[in-house]
N, C-alpha and C positions, 0 to 999 in steps of 0.2 A: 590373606595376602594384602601387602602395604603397596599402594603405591602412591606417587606424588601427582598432583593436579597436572603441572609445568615445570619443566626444570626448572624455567625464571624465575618460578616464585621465591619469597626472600629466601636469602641465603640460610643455609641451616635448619630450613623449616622440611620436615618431613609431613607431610601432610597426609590422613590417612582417608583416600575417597570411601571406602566401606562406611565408615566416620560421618561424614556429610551428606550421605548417599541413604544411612540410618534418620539423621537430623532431617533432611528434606521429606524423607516418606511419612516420617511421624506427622509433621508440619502439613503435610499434604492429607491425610487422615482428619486431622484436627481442624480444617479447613473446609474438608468436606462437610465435615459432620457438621457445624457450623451453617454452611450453609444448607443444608439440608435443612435444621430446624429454622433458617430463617423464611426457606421457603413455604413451608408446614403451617408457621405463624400466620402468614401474607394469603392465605386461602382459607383460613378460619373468619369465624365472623369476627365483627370487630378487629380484625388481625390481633389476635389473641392480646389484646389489649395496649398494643406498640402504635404509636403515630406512625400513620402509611407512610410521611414522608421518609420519616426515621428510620423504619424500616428498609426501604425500598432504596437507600444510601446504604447501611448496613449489608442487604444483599450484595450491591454492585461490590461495593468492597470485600467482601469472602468471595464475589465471582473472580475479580481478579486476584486473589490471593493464593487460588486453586489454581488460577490459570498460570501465575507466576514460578509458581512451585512445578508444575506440571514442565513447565519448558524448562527450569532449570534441570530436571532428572532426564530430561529429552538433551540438553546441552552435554552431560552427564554421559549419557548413553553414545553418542557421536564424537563422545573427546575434544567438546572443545569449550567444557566445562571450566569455570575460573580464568577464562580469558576476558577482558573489559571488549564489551561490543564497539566503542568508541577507539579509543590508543591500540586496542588489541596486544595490549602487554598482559601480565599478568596480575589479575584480581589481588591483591594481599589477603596472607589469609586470617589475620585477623578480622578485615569485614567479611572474608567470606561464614567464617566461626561466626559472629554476630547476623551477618543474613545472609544464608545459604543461597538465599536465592537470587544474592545479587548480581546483576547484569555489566554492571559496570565499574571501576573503581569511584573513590570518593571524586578526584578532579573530573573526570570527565560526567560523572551524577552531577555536580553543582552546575558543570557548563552547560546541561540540559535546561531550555527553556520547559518552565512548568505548565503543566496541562491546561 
């Protein structure tokens, strides 16, 4: 079964959620596991030879990366996947194809103040 994120999405674009819905679980797998072995490391001695700090940044960034992926299949699942959290227009799906998990489109990402 095909069906499209948003009707708004660009004109002509058939979008196939099965498609992105495959792309994020994988992504989400690969994320896990990742973080899994980072945790694994971080409790050996020596932390299995990784600078803790380097580490322990490593970690945070596979936590959120798991966590990002996780909401986007959760946005996914409630329909209201591919919409930009910010304009609430619809994501393009070229960034969406580049990062499934994205939240927002490009303009309204930029206009985010950075962490």
């Amino acid at each position: 079964m095909t069906t499209t994120v948003h009707d708004s999405i660009e004109a002509g674009a058939v979008v196939s959620l099965p498609l992105l819905r495959d792309m994020l679980e994988e992504r989400f797998a690969i994320h896990t596991r990742q973080l899994t072995e980072l945790v694994v490391c971080g409790v050996l001695p020596h932390h299995g030879g990784h600078d803790p700090r380097t580490l322990a940044a490593l970690t945070e960034t596979s936590r959120q990366a798991v966590a990002d992926t996780a909401h986007a299949l959760q946005r996914m699942s409630q329909g209201t996947y591919g919409l930009c959290l910010g304009c609430h227009r619809a994501i393009p799906w070229g960034r969406l194809r580049e990062l499934p998990e994205a939240e927002f489109c490009v303009p309204c990402d930029r206009a985010r103040p950075l962490p």
